[in-house]
PATI-562786 format. One record per residue (C-alpha): residue number from 0; residue in one letter; chain; x, y, z. Coordinates in steps of 0.5 Angstrom, whole numbers, plus 500, padded with zeros to 3 digits. Layout:
(r NUM; 'A'; 'A'; (X; Y; Z))
...
# end
This chain:
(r 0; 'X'; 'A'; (406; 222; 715))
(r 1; 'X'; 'A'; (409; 227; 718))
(r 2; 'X'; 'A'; (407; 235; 718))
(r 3; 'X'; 'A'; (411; 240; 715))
(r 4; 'X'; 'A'; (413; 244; 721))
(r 5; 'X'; 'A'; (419; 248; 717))
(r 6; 'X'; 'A'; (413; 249; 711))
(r 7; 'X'; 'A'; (408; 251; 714))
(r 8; 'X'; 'A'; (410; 254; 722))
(r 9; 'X'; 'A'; (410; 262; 718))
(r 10; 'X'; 'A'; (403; 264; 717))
(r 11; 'X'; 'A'; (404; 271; 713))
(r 12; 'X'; 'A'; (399; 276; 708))
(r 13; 'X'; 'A'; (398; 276; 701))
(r 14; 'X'; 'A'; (399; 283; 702))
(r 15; 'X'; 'A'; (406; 283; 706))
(r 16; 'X'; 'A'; (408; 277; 701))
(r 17; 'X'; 'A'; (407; 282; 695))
(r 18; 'X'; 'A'; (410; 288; 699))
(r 19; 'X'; 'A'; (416; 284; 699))
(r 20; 'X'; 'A'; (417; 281; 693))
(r 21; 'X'; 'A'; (415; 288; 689))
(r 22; 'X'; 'A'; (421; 291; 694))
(r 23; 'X'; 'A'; (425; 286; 691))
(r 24; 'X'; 'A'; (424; 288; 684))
(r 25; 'X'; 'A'; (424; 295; 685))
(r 26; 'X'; 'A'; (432; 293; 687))
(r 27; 'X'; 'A'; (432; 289; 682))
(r 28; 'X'; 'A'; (429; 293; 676))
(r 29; 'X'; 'A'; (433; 300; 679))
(r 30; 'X'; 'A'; (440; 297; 679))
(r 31; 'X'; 'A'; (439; 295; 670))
(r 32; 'X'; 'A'; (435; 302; 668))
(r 33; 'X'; 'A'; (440; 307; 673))
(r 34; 'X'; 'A'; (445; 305; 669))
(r 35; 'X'; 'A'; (444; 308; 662))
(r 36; 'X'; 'A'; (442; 315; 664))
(r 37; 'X'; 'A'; (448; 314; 669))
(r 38; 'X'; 'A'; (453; 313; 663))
(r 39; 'X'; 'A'; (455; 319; 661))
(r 40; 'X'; 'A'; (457; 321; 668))
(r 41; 'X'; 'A'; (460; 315; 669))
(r 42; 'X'; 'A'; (463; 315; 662))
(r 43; 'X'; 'A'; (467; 322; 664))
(r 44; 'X'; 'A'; (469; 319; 670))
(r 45; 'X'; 'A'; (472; 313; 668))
(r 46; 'X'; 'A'; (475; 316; 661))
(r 47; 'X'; 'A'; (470; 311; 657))
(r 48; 'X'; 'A'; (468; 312; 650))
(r 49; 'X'; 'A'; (461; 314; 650))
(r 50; 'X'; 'A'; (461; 309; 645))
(r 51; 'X'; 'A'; (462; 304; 650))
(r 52; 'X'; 'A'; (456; 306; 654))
(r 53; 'X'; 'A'; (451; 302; 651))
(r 54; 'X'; 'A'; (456; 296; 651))
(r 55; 'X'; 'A'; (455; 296; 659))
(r 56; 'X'; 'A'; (448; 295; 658))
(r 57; 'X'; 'A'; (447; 289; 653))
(r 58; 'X'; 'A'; (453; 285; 658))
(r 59; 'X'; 'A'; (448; 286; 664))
(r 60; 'X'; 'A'; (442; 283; 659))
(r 61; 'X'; 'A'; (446; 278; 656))
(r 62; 'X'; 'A'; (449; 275; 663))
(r 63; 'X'; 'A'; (441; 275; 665))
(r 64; 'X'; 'A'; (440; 271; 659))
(r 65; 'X'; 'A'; (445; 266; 660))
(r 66; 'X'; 'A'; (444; 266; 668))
(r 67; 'X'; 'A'; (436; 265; 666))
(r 68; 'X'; 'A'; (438; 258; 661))
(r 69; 'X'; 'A'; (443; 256; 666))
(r 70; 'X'; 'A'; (438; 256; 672))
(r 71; 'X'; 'A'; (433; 253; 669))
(r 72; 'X'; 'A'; (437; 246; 671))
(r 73; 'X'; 'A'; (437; 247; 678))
(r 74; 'X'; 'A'; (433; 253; 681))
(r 75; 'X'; 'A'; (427; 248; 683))
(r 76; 'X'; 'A'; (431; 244; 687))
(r 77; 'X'; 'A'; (431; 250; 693))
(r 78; 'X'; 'A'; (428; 253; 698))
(r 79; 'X'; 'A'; (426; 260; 694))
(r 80; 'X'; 'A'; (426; 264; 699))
(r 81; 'X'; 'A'; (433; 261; 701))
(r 82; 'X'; 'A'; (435; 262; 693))
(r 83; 'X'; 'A'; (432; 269; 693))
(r 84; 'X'; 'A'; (436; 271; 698))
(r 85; 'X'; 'A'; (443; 268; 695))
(r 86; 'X'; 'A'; (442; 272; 688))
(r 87; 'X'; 'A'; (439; 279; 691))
(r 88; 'X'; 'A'; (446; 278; 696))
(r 89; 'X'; 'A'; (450; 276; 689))
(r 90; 'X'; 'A'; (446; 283; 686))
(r 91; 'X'; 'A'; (449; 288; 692))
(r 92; 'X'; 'A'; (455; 286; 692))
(r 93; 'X'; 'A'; (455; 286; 683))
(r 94; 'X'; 'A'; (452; 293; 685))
(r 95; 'X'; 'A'; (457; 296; 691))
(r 96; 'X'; 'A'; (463; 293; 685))
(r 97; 'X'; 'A'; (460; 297; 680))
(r 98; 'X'; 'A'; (461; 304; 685))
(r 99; 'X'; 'A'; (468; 301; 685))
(r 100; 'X'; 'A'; (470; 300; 677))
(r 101; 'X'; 'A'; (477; 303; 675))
(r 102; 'X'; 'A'; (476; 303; 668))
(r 103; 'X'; 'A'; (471; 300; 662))
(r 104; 'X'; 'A'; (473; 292; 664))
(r 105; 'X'; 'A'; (472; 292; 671))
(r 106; 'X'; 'A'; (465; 296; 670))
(r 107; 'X'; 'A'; (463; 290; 665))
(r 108; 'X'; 'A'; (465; 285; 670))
(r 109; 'X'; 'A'; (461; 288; 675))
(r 110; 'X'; 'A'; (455; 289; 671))
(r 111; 'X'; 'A'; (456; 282; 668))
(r 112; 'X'; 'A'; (455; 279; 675))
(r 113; 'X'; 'A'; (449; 284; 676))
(r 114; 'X'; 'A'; (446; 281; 671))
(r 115; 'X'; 'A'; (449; 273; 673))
(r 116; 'X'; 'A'; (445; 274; 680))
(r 117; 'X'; 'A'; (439; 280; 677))
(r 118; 'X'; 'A'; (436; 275; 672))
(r 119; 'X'; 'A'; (434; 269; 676))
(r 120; 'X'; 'A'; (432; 274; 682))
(r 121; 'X'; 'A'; (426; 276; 678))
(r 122; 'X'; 'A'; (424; 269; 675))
(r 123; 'X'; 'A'; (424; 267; 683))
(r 124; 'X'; 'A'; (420; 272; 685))
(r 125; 'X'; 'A'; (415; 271; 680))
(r 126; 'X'; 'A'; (414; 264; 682))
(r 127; 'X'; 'A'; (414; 265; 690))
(r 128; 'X'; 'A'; (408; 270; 687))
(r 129; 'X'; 'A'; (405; 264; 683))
(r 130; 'X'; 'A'; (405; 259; 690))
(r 131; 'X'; 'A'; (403; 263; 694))
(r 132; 'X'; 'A'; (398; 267; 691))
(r 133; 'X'; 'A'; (391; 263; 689))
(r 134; 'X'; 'A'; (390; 264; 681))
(r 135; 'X'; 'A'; (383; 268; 683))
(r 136; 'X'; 'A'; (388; 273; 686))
(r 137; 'X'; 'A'; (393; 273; 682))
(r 138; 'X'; 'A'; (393; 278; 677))
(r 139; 'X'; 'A'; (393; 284; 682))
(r 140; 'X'; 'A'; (398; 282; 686))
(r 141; 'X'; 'A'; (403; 280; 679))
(r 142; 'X'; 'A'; (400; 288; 677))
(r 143; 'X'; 'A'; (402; 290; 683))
(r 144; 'X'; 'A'; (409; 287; 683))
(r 145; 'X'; 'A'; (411; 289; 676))
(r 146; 'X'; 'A'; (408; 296; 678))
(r 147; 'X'; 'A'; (415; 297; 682))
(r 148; 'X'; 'A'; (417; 298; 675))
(r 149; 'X'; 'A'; (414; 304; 674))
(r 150; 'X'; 'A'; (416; 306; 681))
(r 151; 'X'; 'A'; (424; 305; 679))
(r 152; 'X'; 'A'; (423; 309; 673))
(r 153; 'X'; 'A'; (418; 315; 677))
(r 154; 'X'; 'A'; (422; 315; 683))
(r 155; 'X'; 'A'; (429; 312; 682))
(r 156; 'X'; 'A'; (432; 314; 675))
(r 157; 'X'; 'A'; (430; 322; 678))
(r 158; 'X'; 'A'; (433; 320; 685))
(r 159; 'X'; 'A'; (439; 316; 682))
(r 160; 'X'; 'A'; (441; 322; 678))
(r 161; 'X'; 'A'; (440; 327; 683))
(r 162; 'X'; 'A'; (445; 323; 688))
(r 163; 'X'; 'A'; (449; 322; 682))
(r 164; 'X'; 'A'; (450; 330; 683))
(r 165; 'X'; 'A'; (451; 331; 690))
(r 166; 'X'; 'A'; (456; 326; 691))
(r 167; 'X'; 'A'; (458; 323; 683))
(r 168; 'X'; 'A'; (457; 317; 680))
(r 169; 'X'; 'A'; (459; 312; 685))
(r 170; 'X'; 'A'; (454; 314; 689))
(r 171; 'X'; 'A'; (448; 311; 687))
(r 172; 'X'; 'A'; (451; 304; 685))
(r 173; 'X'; 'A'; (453; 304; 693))
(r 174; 'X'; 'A'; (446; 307; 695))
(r 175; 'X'; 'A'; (442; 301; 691))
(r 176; 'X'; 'A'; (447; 296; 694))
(r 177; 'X'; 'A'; (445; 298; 701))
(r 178; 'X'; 'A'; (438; 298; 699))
(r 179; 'X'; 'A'; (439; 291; 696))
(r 180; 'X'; 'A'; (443; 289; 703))
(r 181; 'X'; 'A'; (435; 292; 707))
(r 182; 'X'; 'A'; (430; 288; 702))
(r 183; 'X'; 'A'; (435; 281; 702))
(r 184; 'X'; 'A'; (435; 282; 709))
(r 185; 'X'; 'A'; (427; 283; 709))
(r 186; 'X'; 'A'; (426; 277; 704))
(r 187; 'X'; 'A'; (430; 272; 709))
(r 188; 'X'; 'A'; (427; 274; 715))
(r 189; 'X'; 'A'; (419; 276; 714))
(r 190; 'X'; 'A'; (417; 271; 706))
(r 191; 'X'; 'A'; (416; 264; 710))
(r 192; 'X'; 'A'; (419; 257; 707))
(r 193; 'X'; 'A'; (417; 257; 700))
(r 194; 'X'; 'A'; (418; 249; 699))
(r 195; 'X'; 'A'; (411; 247; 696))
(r 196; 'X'; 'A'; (415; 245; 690))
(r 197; 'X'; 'A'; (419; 240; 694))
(r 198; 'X'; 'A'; (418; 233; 696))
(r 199; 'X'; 'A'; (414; 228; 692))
(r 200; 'X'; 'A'; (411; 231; 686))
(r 201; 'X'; 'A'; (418; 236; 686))
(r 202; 'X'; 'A'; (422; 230; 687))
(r 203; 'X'; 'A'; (419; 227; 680))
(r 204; 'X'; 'A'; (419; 234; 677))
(r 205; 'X'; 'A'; (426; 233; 677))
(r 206; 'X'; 'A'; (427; 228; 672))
(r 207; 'X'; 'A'; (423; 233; 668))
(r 208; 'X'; 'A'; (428; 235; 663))
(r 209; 'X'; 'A'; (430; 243; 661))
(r 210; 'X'; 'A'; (430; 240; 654))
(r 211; 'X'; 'A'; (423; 236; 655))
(r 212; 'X'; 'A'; (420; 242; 659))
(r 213; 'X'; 'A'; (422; 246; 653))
(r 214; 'X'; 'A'; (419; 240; 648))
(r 215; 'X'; 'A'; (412; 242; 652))
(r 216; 'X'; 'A'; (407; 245; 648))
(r 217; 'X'; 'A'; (405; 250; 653))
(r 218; 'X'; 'A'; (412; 252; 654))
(r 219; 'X'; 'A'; (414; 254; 647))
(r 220; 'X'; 'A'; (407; 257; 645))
(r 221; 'X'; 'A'; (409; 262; 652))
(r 222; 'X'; 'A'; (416; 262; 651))
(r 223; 'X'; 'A'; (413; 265; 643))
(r 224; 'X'; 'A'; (408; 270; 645))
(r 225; 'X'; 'A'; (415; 272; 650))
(r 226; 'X'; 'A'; (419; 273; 645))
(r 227; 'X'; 'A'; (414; 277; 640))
(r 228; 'X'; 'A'; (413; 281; 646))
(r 229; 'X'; 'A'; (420; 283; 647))
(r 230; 'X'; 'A'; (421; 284; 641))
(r 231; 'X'; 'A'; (416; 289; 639))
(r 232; 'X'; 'A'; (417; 293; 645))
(r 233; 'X'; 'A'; (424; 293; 644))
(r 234; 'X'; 'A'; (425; 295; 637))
(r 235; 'X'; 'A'; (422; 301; 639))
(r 236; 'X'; 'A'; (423; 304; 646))
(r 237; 'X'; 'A'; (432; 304; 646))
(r 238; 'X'; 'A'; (431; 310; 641))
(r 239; 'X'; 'A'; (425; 313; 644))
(r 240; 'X'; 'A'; (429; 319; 648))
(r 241; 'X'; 'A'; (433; 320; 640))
(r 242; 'X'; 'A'; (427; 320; 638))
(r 243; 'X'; 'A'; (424; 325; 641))
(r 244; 'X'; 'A'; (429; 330; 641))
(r 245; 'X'; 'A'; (433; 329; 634))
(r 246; 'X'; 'A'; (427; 327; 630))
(r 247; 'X'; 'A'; (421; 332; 634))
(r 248; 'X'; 'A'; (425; 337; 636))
(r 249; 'X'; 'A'; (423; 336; 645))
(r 250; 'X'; 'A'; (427; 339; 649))
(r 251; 'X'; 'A'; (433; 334; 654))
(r 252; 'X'; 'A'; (431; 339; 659))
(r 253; 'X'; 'A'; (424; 336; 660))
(r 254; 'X'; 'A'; (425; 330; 658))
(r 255; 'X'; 'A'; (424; 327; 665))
(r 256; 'X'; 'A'; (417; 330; 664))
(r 257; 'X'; 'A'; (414; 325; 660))
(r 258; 'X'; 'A'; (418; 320; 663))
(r 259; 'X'; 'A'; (415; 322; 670))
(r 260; 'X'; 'A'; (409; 323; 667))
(r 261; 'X'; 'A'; (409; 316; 663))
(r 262; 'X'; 'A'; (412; 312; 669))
(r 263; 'X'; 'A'; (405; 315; 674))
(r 264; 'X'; 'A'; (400; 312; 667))
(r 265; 'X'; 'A'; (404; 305; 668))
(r 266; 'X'; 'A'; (404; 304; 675))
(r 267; 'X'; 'A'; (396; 306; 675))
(r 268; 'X'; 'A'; (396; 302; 669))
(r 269; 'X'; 'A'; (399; 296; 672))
(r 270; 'X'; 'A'; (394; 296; 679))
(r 271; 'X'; 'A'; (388; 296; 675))
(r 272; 'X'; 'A'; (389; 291; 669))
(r 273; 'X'; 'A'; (390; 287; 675))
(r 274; 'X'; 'A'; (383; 285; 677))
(r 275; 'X'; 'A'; (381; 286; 670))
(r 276; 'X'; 'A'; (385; 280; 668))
(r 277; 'X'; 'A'; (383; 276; 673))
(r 278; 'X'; 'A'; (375; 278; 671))
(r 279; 'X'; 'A'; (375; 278; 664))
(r 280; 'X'; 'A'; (381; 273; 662))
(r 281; 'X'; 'A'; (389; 275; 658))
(r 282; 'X'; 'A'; (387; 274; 652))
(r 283; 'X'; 'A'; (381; 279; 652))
(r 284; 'X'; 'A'; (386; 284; 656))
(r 285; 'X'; 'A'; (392; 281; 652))
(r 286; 'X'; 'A'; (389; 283; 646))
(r 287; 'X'; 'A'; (386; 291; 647))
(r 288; 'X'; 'A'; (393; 291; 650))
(r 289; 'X'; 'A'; (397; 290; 643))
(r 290; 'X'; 'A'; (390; 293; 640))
(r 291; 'X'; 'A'; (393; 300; 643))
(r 292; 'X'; 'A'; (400; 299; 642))
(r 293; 'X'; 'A'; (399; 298; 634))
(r 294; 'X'; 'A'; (395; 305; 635))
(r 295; 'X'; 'A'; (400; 308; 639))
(r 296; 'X'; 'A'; (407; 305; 635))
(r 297; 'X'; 'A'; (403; 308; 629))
(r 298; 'X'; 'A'; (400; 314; 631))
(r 299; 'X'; 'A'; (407; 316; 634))
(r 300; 'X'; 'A'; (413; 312; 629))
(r 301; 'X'; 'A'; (409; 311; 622))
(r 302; 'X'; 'A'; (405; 317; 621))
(r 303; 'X'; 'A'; (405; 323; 628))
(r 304; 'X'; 'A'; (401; 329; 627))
(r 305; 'X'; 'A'; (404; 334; 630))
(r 306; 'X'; 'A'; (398; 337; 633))
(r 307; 'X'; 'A'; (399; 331; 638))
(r 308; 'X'; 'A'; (401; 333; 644))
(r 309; 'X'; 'A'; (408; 328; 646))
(r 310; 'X'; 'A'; (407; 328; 653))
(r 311; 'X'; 'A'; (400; 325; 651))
(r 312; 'X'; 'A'; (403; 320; 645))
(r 313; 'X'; 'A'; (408; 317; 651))
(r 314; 'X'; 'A'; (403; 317; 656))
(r 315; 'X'; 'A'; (398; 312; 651))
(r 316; 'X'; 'A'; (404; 308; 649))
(r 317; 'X'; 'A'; (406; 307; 656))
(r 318; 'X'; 'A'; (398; 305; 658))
(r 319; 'X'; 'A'; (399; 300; 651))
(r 320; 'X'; 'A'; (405; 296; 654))
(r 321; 'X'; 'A'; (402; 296; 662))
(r 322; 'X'; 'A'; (396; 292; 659))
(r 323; 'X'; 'A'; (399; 287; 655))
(r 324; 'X'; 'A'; (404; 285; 660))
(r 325; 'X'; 'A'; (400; 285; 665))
(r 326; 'X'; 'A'; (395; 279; 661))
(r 327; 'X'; 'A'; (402; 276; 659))
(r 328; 'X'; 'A'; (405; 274; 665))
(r 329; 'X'; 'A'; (399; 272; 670))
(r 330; 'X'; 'A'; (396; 267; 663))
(r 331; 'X'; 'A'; (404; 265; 663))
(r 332; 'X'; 'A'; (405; 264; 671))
(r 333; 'X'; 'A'; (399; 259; 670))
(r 334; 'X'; 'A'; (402; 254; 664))
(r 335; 'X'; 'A'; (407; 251; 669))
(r 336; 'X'; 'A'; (406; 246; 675))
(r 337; 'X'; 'A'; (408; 248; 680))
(r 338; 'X'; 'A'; (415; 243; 681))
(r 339; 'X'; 'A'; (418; 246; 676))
(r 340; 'X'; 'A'; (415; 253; 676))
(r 341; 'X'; 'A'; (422; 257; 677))
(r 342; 'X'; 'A'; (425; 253; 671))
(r 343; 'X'; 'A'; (419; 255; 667))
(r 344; 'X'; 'A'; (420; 262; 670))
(r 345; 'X'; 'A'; (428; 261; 669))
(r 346; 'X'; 'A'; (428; 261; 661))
(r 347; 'X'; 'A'; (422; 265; 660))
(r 348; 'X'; 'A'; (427; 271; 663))
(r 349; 'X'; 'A'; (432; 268; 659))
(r 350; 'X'; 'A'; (428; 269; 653))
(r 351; 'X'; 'A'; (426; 275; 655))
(r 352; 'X'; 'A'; (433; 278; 655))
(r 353; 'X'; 'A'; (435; 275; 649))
(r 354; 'X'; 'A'; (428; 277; 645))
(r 355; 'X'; 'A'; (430; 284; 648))
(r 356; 'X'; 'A'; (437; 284; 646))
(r 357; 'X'; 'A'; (435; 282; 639))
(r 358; 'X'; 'A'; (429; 288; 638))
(r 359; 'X'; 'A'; (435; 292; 641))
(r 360; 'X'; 'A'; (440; 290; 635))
(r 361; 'X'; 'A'; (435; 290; 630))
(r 362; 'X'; 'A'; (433; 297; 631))
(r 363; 'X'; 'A'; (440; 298; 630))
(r 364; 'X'; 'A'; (442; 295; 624))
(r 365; 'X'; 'A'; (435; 298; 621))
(r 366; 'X'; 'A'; (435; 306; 624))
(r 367; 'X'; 'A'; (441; 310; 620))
(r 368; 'X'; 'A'; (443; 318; 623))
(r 369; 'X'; 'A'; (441; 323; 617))
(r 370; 'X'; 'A'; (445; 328; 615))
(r 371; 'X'; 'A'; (440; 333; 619))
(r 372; 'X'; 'A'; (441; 330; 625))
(r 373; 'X'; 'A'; (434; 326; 625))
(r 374; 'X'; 'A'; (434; 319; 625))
(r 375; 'X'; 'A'; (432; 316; 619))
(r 376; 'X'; 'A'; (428; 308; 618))
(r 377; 'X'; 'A'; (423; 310; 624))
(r 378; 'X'; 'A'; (417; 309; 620))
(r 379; 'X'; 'A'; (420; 302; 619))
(r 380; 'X'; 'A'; (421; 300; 626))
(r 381; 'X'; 'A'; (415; 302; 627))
(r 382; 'X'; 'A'; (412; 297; 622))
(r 383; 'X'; 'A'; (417; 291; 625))
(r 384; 'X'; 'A'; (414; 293; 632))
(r 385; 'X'; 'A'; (407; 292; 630))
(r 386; 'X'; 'A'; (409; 287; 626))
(r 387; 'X'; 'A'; (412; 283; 632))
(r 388; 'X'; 'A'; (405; 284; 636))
(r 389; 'X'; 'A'; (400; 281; 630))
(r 390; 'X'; 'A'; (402; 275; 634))
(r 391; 'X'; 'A'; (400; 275; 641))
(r 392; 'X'; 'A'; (393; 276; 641))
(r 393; 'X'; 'A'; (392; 267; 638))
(r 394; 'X'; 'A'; (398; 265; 642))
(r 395; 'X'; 'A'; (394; 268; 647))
(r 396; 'X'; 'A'; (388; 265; 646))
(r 397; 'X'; 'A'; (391; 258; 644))
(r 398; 'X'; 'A'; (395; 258; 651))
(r 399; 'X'; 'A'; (389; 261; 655))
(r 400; 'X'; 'A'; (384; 256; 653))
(r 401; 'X'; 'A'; (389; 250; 653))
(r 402; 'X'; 'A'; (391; 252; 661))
(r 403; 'X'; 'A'; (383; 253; 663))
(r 404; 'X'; 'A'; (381; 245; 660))
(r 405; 'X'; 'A'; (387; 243; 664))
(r 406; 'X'; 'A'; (385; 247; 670))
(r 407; 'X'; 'A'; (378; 245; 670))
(r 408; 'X'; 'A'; (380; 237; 669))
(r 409; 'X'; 'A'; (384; 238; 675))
(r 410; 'X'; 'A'; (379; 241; 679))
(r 411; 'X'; 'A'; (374; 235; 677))
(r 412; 'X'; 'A'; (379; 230; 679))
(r 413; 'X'; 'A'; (383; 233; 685))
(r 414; 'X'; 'A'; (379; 234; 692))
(r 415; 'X'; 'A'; (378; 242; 694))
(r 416; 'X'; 'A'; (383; 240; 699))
(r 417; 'X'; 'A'; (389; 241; 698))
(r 418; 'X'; 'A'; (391; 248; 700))
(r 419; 'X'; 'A'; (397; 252; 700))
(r 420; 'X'; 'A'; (405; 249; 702))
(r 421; 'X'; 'A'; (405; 256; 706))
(r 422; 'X'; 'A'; (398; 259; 709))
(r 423; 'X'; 'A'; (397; 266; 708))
(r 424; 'X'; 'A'; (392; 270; 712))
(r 425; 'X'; 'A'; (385; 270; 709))
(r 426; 'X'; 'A'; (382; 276; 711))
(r 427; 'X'; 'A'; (388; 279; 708))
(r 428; 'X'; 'A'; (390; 280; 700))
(r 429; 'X'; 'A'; (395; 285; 696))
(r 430; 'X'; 'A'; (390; 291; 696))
(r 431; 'X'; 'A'; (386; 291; 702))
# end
């Protein structure tokens, strides 16, 4: 048979694969959480209601959420470098005409499309981190590339927000779409062909069925622990900032303290739960991860002792959530073959949007504003939180055991021969 020239004539790093992808999220993850501190501003500027505000947030999660069901049906038929390349181009383009917006539907629009490109960028790059990462390794290079996160979050909302100040609002979405413009064009040029999930095995892998992928075990038991997850999580955290300050009195001038300071706990969380998940395995992490996050969501929204300090009560809170989806998404990016990994991904973002959008509207429904100007129901939202969580750990260990039999009875029946579609250099890995 002939070799595979185009798949395999690029030898790369790990650790210049991980740089890029995590560069990729940054862009990616800065573009959603830039636009609700930005909403006030551009709320003034464009004479939208502020009401309104939070309507131009949901638009990007459910575009990402419809996008995401939609791309399970095709993603895997593509090169993904060549695919991520097209979706962050779509992104920077939906961001510079979010700078451009003359009043509240031009804004949704441009947000709708962010979001039709957003969602199945982040299910790609999680699969390029799955193909070429071997599964030993592959907990710190998810670690490192969720830490981008942490990263939009310390560094970017603060930049955007001062930008947003030097030269207005439309400023930041134009400095977001160039920088888009930088890691797509770094994306094309320095990821090597990833096609591995083609040819033969990809070829059969598309007669698999969205509806015959989401009839798979494996696949709901993942797409499950996903939505419990993100609902949990989201319940909570859209009404953190309200909280804190109409509730427990924090002052708004030091609220990018806390927001700072938690962003540093989670990005070193992030890099160290990596290797721990790789050790010791994702439900062992998984399940001391939801452990801390019942203690935290208690302690901070059903019973706070007002000796606590609140920096600290974030900080653990953000700590919590670092661990447990560190141990969720490297025990997810192994459930799936790889022909159909994006697929997988491509739903699984879907439904994590779709799982956020509902803790989101839950909390509305549940939380009332009291005539004290506190808001009234936290204890309960805390409670449907902690609830939600309850059902990770045996998912996770269900699913952890289920992947470990298949992975041990492919390695007894497949010769250690068979490497990687696209090389990586041995001597290099994610962190040196």
């Amino acid at each position: 048979m002939p070799a595979e020239p185009a798949v395999a004539s690029r030898t790369v790093s790990e650790r210049a694969v991980v740089l890029l992808i995590g560069a990729v999220q940054f862009v990616n993850v800065l573009d959603f959480v830039m636009v609700m501190p930005l909403g006030p501003d551009f709320a003034k500027g464009l004479g939208i209601a502020s009401s309104h505000i939070g309507t131009i947030g949901g638009s990007y999660t459910a575009a990402a959420s419809v996008a995401g069901l939609a791309g399970g049906y095709f993603l895997d038929r593509y090169d993904r470098r060549k695919a991520l390349a097209v979706c962050m181009l779509g992104l920077v383009v939906a961001t510079a005409a979010g700078g451009l917006a003359t009043g509240l539907s031009t804004l949704l629009l441009a947000r709708v499309v962010a979001g039709i490109f957003g969602g199945p960028a982040t299910a790609l790059s999680l699969s390029i981190i799955a193909d070429l990462i071997p599964v030993e390794r592959r907990g710190r290079a998810l670690g490192a590339v969720m830490a981008s996160f942490s990263v939009a979050s310390v560094l970017g909302v603060p930049m955007a927000l001062k930008v947003a100040e030097v030269g207005g609002w439309r400023l930041p979405f134009f400095v977001v779409a160039a920088l888009g413009f930088l890691v797509a064009a770094a994306a094309v040029f320095l990821l090597p062909p990833v096609r591995g999930h083609l040819g033969a095995a990809g070829s059969a892998a598309q007669a698999v069925s969205v509806r015959e992928l989401l009839g798979r075990t494996d696949m709901q038991l993942c797409y499950l622990m996903t939505a419990l997850l993100m609902m949990s999580g989201f319940v909570i955290i859209p009404n953190i900032s309200a909280y804190l300050q109409q509730n427990l009195g924090y002052p708004r001038d030091q609220l990018w303290l806390i927001y700072f300071a938690g962003g540093i706990v989670s990005f070193i969380t992030l890099r160290l739960t990596g290797p721990l998940v790789d050790r010791y395995g994702s439900f062992r992490l998984g399940t001391l991860g939801v452990v801390l996050a019942a203690v935290f969501t208690f302690v901070g929204f059903v019973s706070y002792p007002a000796w606590l300090p609140i920096p600290v009560l974030f900080m653990g809170f953000m700590l919590a959530m670092g661990v447990r989806n560190v141990a969720y998404n490297t025990l997810t990016s192994r459930v799936p073959d790889n022909p159909v990994r994006a697929r997988f991904m491509s739903l699984q973002s879907a439904t994590q949007h779709m799982a956020a959008a509902v803790g989101a509207f839950l909390s509305s429904k549940l939380l009332v504003d009291l005539p004290d100007g506190t808001l009234g129901g936290i204890a309960l939202i805390g409670w449907v939180s902690i609830g939600l969580s309850v059902g990770v750990p045996p998912v996770l260990w269900v699913v952890e055991k289920r992947v470990r039999a298949r992975e041990q009875a492919r390695a007894l029946a497949v010769p250690p021969a068979q490497g990687l579609a696209v090389p990586l250099a041995p001597e290099a890995n994610p962190h040196g």
